[in-house]
Each structure stands twice: as C-alpha cells, then as structure tokens.
GUTIKE-261105 format. One record per residue (C-alpha): residue in three letters; y, x, z. Coordinates in steps of 0.001 Angstrom, whole numbers, padded with zeros to 6 digits, always signed. Layout:
<pts>
AlaYXZ
...
</pts>
This chain:
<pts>
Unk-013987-006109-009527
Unk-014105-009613-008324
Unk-011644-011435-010106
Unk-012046-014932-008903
Unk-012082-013491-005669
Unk-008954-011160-005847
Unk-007294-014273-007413
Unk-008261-016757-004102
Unk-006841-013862-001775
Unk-003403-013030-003886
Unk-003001-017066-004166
Unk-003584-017689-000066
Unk-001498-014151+000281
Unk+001688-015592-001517
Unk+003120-018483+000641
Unk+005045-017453+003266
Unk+003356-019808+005600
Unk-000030-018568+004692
Unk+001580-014364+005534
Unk+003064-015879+008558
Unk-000366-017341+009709
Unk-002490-013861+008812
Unk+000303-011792+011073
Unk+000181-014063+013981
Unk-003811-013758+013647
Unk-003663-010146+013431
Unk-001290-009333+016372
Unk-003595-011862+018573
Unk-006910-010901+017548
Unk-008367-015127+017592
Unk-005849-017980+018262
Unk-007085-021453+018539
Unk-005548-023786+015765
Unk-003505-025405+017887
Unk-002054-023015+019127
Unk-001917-021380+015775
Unk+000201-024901+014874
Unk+002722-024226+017658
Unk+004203-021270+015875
Unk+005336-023716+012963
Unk+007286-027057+012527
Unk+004691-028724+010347
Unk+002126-030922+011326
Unk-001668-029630+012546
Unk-002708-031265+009382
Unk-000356-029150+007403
Unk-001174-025799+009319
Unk-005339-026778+008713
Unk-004398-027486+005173
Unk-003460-023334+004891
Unk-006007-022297+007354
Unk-008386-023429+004922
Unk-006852-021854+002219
Unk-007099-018855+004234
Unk-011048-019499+004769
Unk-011638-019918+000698
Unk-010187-016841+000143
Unk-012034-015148+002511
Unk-009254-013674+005053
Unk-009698-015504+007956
Unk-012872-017523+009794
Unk-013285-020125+011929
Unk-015495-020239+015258
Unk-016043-023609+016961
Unk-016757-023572+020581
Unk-016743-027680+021718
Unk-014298-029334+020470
Unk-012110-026170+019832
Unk-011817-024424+016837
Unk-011095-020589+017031
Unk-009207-018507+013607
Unk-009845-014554+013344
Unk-008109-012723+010680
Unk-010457-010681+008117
Unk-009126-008124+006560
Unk-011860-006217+004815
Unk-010949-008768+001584
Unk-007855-006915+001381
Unk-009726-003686+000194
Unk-009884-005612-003289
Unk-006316-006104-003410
Unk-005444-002056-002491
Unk-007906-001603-005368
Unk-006237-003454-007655
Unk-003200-002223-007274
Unk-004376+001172-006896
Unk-005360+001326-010338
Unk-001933-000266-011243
Unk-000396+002364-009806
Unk-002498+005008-011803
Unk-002119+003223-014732
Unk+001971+003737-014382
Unk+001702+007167-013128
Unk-000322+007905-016457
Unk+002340+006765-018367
Unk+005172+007670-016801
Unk+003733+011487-016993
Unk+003142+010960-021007
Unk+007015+009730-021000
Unk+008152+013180-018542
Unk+005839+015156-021190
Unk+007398+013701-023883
Unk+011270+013633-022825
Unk+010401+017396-021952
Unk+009102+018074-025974
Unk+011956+016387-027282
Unk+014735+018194-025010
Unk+013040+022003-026188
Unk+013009+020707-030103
Unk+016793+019767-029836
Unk+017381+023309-028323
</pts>
C-alpha cells in the first residue's frame, strides 16, 4: 500500500471545503473553476488553493482549453482508501470474534 499516497488523499479528503468541492465535481461530471468558485464565499484564490490540494492527492485533474481551466473528479484513488479501511475492518472483526469466543468460554466454565 501506498502510504504517502493514502496520506495526500485522507489529508485533501478531510476539509469540508475540499468534500464539498469533490461532490459538486462528481454530480457535474467537469466544472470550470470559476464556476467551481461560485458555489463558495471564498475567493478564486482560496478555491485554487484546494483544487490543488485536490490535484496532489490525485482526486481531481485539471484540463485547460484557452484561457479556461476545466476540474474532473477522479475517483479511482479512492480504491486505496476502501482498502485501507477494509483491512481495518477485518482487523476488528478478528478481534471482536476472539472476544464473542472468549465471553462464550467463560459463560460455559461459570455454568
């Protein structure tokens, strides 16, 4: 597993400006970055600052056409993520089956 990249797309992934930005992109397919700017009441600087961030880590790129700048949502790093916690989530389920196994023991040697 990547972990400098899962670390880039969990840090872009936790501001709430950064979430807001991915969902827009993802219900509209491509939005240009101004228009991507119109959704919040920051400055275009401020909404290129997270686009960016976005671009580093991978989930989102940019396509220039003139003097216009074009953001599509990419989702595929996101895989690394639902692996990740995936084998969290196998990780607990191992241990909360030892703990079931073991409550179960100790309830038939105190009968």
């Amino acid at each position: 597993m990547d972990e400098d990249a899962l670390s880039r797309i969990l840090k872009a992934a936790g501001d709430t400006t950064r979430r807001q930005i991915l969902t827009l992109l993802v219900q509209e397919n491509a939005l240009r970055v101004t228009a991507l700017a119109a959704h919040f009441d920051m400055s275009l600087n401020a909404v290129s600052k997270h686009i960016k961030v976005l671009e580093e880590a991978g989930l989102v790129t940019r396509r220039t056409l003139g003097r216009e700048h074009f953001i599509t949502a990419e989702l595929e790093p996101l895989r690394l993520t639902e692996s990740w916690f995936a084998q969290l989530k196998s990780i607990w389920e191992l241990r909360l089956a030892a703990l079931e196994k073991a409550l179960v023991s100790k309830d038939e040697d105190d009968e």
